[in-house]
C-alpha positions in Angstrom: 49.8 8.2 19.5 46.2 9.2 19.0 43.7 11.2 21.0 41.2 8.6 20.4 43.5 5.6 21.4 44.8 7.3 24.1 41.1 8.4 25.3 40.3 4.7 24.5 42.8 3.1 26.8 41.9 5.3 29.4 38.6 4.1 29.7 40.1 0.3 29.9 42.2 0.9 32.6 39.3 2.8 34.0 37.4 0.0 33.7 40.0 -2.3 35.5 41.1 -0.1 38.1 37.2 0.1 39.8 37.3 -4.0 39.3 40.5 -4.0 41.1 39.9 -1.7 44.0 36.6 -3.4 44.2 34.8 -0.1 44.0 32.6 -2.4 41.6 29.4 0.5 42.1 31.7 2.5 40.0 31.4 -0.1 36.7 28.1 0.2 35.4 29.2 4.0 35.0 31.2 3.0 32.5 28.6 1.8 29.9 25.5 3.3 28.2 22.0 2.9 29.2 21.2 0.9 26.6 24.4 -1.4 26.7 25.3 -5.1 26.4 28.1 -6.8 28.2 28.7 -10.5 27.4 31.6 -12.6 29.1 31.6 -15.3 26.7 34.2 -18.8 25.6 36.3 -18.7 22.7 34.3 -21.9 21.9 30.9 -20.8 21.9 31.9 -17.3 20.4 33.6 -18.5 17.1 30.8 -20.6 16.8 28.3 -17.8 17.1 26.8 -19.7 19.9 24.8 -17.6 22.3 25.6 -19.6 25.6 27.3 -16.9 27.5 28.7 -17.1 31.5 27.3 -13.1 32.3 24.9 -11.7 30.3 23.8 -8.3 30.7 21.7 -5.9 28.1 21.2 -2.3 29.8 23.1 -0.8 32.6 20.4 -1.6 34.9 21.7 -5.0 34.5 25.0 -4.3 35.5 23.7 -2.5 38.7 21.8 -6.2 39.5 25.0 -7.7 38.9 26.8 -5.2 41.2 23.8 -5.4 43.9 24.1 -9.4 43.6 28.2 -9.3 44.7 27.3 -7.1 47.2 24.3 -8.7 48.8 23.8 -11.9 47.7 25.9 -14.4 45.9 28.1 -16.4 48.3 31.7 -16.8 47.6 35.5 -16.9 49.2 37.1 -13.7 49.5 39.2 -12.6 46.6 41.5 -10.3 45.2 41.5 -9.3 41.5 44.1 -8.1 39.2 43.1 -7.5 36.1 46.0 -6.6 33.1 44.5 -5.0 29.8 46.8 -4.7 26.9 47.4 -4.0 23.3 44.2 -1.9 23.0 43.6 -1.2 19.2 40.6 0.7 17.1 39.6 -1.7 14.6 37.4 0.6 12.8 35.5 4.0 13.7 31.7 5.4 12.5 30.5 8.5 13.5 30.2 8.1 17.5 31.3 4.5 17.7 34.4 3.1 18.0 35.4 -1.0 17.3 38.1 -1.7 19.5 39.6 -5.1 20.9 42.0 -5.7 23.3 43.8 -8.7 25.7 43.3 -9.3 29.3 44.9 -11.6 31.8 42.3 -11.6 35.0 44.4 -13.0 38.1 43.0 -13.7 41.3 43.9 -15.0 45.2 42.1 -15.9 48.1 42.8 -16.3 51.0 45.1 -18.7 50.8 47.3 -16.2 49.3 48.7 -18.0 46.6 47.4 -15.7 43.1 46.2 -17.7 40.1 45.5 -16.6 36.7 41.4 -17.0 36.5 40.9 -16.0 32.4 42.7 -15.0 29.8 41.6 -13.8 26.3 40.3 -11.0 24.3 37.5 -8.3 24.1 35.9 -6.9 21.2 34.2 -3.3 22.1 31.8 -0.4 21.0 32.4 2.6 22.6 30.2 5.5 22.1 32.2 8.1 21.8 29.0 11.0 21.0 30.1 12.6 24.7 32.9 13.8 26.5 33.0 11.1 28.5 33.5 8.2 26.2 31.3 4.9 27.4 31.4 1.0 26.6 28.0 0.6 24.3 28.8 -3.3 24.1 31.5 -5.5 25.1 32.1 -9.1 23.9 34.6 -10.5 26.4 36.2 -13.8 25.3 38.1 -15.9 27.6 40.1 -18.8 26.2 40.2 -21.2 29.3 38.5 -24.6 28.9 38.1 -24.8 32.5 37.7 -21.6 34.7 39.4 -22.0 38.5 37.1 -20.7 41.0 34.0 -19.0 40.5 33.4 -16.1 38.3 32.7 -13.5 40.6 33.4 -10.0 39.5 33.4 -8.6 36.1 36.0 -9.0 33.5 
C-alpha cells in the first residue's frame, strides 16, 4: 500500500477517534486555517444546492462549533461511533490530495439501545504541504432522508 494512502487513512481514523472519545477540542486540529467543512444531503449535494446541515469556512469556525457542544446547545447524552472505510485518493496536485471515503455514524443514549444516525460518503482536500497532513475541505454527504435524533457532534 502507499505512503500517502496509508498517511491518508490515518488522519481519518484520527479524525474519528477524537469524535468518538469526545475529545471533540482535538478536531479543529485537524483542518487548515483557511478550511471548509460542509455536512451536507445526498439530495441537495447532487443538485449542487447549497442548503447544508453544518457549515463551517475557517477553523475558527470549527472551534465555535466545538465551544457550542460544550457550552451551549442542549441535547441528550450520547455516544458516537463513527466507522470510516474504503478511503481512496481520487486525484493528487502538488500539496493537495482528492480523496473520498464511506462512513456509518452510530449513536446511543441513554436508553442504551445504539442506532445508526448517518450513513454516506465524503469527498476531501487534504493539504498535504506539511508533515502533518490536514483536511483543507470536507464535503460530507449523508444519504438518510430523515436523520434520528439531533445532529450533535461532527461527522
Amino acid at each position: 500500500m502507499s505512503e500517502n494512502i496509508l498517511k491518508a487513512e490515518r488522519l481519518y481514523a484520527t479524525h474519528a477517534q477524537v469524535i468518538c472519545d469526545n475529545e471533540l477540542e482535538k478536531w479543529p486540529e485537524l483542518y487548515t486555517q483557511e478550511c471548509r467543512y460542509r455536512l451536507i444531503s445526498r439530495v441537495n449535494y447532487e443538485r449542487n444546492l447549497p442548503m447544508c446541515v453544518i457549515l463551517a469556512e475557517s477553523r475558527g469556525a470549527l472551534i465555535d462549533r466545538v465551544t457550542a457542544i460544550r457550552n451551549t446547545l442542549v441535547y441528550a447524552p450520547r455516544y458516537v461511533t463513527h466507522l470510516v472505510s474504503n478511503v481512496r485518493i481520487v486525484k493528487q496536485d502538488a500539496n493537495l490530495l482528492h480523496t473520498r471515503s464511506q462512513f456509518v455514524v452510530y449513536f446511543t443514549q441513554t436508553d442504551g439501545n445504539p442506532r445508526v444516525q448517518l450513513l454516506g460518503r465524503s469527498f476531501d482536500q487534504i493539504d498535504t504541504s506539511q508533515s502533518e497532513w490536514l483536511f483543507a475541505a470536507r464535503d460530507v454527504v449523508f444519504d438518510n432522508e430523515l436523520v434520528p435524533g439531533s445532529i450533535v457532534h461532527p461527522i
